[in-house]
C-alpha positions as CSV (number, residue, x, y, z in Angstrom):
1,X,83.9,84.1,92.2
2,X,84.7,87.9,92.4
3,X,88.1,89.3,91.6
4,X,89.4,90.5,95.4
5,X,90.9,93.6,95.1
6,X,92.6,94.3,98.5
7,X,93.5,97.6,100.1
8,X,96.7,99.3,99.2
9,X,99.9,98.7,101.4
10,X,103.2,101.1,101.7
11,X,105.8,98.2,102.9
12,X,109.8,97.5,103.2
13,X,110.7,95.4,99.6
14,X,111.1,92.3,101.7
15,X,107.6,92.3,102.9
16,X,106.4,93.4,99.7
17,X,107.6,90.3,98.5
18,X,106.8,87.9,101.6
19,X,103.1,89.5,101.2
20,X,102.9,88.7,97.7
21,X,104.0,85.2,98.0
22,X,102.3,84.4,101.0
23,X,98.6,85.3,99.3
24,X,99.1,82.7,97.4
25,X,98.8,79.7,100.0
26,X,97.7,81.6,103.0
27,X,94.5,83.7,101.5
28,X,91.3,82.6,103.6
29,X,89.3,82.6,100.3
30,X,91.1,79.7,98.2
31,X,88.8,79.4,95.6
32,X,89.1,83.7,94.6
33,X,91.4,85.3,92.3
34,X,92.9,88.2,94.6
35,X,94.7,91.6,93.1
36,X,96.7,94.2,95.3
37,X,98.4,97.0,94.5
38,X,101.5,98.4,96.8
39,X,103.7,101.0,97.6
40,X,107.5,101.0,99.2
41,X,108.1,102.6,102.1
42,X,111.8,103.6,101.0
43,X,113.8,103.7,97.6
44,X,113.5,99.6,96.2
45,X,114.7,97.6,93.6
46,X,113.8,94.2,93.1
47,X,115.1,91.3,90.7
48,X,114.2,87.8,89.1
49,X,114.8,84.4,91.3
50,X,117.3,83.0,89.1
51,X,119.3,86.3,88.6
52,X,122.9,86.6,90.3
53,X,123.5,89.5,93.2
54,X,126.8,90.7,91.3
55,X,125.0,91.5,88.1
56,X,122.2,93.3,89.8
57,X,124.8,95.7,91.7
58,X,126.4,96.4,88.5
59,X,123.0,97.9,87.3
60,X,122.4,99.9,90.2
61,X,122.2,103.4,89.2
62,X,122.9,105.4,92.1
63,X,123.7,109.1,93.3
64,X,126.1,110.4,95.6
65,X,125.0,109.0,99.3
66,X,121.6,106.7,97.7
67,X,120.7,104.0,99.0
68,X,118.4,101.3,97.8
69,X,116.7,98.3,99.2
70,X,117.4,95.4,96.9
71,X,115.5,92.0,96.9
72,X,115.1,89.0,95.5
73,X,111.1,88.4,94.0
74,X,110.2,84.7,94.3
75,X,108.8,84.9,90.6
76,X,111.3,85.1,87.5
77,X,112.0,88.2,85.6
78,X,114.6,91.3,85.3
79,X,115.9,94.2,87.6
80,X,113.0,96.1,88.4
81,X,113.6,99.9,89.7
82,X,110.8,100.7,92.1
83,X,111.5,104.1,92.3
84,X,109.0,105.4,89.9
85,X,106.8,102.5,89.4
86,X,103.1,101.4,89.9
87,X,103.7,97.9,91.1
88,X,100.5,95.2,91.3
89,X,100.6,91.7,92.1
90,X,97.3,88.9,90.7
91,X,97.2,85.9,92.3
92,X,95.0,83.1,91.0
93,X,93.9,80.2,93.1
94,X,95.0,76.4,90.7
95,X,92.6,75.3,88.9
96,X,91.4,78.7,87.5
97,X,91.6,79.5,83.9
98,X,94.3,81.9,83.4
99,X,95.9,79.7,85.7
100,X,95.9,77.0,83.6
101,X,97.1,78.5,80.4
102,X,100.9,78.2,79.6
103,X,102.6,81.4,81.1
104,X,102.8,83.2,77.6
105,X,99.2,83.2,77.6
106,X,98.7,84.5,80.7
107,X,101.2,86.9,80.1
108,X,99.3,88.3,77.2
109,X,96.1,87.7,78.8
110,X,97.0,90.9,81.3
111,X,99.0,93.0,79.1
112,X,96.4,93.6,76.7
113,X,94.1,94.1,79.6
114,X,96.7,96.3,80.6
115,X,97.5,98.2,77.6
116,X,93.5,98.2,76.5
117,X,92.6,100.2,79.7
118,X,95.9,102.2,79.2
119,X,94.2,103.2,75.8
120,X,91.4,104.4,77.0
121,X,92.8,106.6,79.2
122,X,94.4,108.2,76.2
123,X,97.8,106.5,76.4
124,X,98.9,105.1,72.9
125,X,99.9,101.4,73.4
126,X,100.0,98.0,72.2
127,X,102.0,94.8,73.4
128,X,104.8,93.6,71.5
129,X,104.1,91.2,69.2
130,X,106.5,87.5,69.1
131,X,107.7,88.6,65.6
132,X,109.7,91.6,67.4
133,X,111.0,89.5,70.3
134,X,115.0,88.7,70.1
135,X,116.3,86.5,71.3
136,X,113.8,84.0,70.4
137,X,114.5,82.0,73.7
138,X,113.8,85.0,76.0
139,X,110.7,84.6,77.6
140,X,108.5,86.6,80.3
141,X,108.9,83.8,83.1
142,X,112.2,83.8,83.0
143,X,114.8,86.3,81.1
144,X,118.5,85.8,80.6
145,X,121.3,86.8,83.0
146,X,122.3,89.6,80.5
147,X,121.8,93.3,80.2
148,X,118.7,92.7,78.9
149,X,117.5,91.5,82.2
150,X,117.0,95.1,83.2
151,X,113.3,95.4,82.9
152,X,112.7,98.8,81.4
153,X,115.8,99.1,79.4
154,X,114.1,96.4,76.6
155,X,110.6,95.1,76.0
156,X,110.0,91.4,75.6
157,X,107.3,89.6,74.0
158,X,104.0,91.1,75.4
159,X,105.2,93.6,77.1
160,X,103.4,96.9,76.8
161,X,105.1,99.4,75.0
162,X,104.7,103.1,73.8
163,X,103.0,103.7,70.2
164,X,105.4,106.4,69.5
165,X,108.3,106.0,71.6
166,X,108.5,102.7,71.5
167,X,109.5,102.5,75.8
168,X,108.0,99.9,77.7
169,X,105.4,100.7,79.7
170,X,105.0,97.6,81.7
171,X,106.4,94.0,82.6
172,X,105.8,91.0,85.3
173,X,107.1,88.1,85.7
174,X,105.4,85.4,87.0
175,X,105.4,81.8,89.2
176,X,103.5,78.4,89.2
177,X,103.2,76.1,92.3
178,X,101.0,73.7,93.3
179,X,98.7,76.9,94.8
180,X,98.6,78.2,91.4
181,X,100.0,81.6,90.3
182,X,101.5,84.9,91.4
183,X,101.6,87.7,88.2
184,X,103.6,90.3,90.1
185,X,103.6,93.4,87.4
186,X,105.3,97.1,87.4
187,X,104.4,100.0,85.2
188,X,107.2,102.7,84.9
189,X,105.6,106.1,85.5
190,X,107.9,108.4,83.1
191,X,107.3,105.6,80.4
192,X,103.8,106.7,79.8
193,X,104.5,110.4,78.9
194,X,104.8,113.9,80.0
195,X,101.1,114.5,80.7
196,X,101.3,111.0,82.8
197,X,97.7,109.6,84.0
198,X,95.1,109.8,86.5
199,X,96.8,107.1,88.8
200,X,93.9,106.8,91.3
201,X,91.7,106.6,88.7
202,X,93.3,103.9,87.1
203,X,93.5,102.0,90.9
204,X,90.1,101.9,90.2
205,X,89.9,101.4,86.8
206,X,92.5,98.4,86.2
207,X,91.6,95.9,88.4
208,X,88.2,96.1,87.2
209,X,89.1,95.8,83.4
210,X,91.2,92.6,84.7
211,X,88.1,91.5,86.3
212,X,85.6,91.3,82.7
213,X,88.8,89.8,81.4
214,X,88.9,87.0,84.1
215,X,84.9,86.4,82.8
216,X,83.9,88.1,86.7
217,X,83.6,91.2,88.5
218,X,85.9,93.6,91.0
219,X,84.8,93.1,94.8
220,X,86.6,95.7,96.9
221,X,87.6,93.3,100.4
222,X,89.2,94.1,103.8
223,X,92.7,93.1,104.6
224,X,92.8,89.3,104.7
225,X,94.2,88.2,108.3
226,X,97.5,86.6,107.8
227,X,99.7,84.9,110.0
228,X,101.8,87.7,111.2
229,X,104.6,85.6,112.7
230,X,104.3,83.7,109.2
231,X,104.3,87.3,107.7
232,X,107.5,88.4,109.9
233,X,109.6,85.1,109.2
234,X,109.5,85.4,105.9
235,X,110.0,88.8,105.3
236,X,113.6,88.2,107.7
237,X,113.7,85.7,104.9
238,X,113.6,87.8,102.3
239,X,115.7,90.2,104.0
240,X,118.8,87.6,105.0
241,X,121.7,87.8,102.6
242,X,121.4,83.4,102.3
243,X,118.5,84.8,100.1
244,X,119.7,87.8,98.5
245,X,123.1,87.2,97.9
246,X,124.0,83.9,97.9
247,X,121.3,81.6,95.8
């Protein structure tokens, strides 16, 4: 089955999120892996399930009169900051074999993909090996309520990282249920140099490298037709402070 690779959206963070989540149950196709990559309509930061509303506000970086949408991902991970990002989501059906691999794998899996096609676009990369990793218990699929939840501010094992700066370049984080998994992954713009990249290019590029990696092919595919009262409730979800502020 062909890697679905779905048009690009410009959305609220809420509906980013709802989106994500509901291609994961809802998408027509069970049986295909699906990859999308977004936009945000305004200014957006996004953080990790388990994290707790206070410590997110206290990492909010914001000018005189800015204002940011903040929301909670259904997947794990750190404060994300939208604002200068190139955001993705994979989502693979159960039963496939990424799917299947314990999250560190799969975590690896995409950030060499990742940092492989970043290479060849003349970006020096790698991912960071376990060995460099403190603290030991800190894992992609879910990170620690600490400072080091802020995404870009410290890479974790396989994240992608600079050759000579050492920045990370890119993180996900990641969530299993009984539909199998949403990878929801951000790479920070300014992380990958002054000369930058090709960016439509690598829309192009990417999800085909993740493609040979998933042992398939990249099949460019309309919009699938959600539910969009589904689509709306759960992007008011999203959007409710019972979810945001309050879990």
């Amino acid at each position: 089955m062909s890697l679905h690779v779905l048009p690009t959206r410009i959305a609220g963070a809420a509906e980013n999120m709802a989106v994500d989540f509901l291609l994961l149950p809802r998408y027509p196709e069970k049986a295909a892996p699906r990859f999308r990559h977004y936009g945000w309509r305004t200014p957006a930061v996004t953080f990790g399930y388990s994290q707790k509303i206070g410590f997110v506000r206290q990492q909010l970086r914001l000018g005189e009169g800015e204002r940011l949408e903040v929301c909670r991902r259904p997947t794990g991970g750190g404060v994300v900051d939208h604002r200068q990002d190139w955001t993705y989501a994979l989502i693979l059906p159960r039963g496939h074999p990424l799917e299947e691999l314990r999250a560190c794998e799969s975590y690896r899996l995409v950030h060499e993909t990742l940092a492989a096609t970043l290479r060849a676009m003349a970006v020096p990369c790698r991912t960071k090996p376990a060995a460099d990793s403190t603290p030991a218990e800190a894992t992609p699929e879910k990170a620690p309520s600490t400072p080091a939840s802020v995404c870009f501010e410290r890479a974790e094992v396989h994240d992608v990282v600079h050759d000579a700066t050492g920045a990370k370049i890119a993180g996900a984080a990641q969530k299993r249920n009984k539909h199998g998994l949403l990878f929801q992954g951000s790479i920070w713009k300014p992380a990958i140099g002054p000369a930058g990249i090709d960016w439509e290019h690598w829309a192009e590029i990417f999800p085909a490298a993740l493609a040979v990696a998933l042992g398939t092919d990249a099949e460019p595919v309309p919009w699938p037709e959600l539910n969009e009262e589904e689509v709306s409730a759960l992007t008011e979800q999203y959007s409710s402070p019972e979810w945001n502020e309050f879990r």
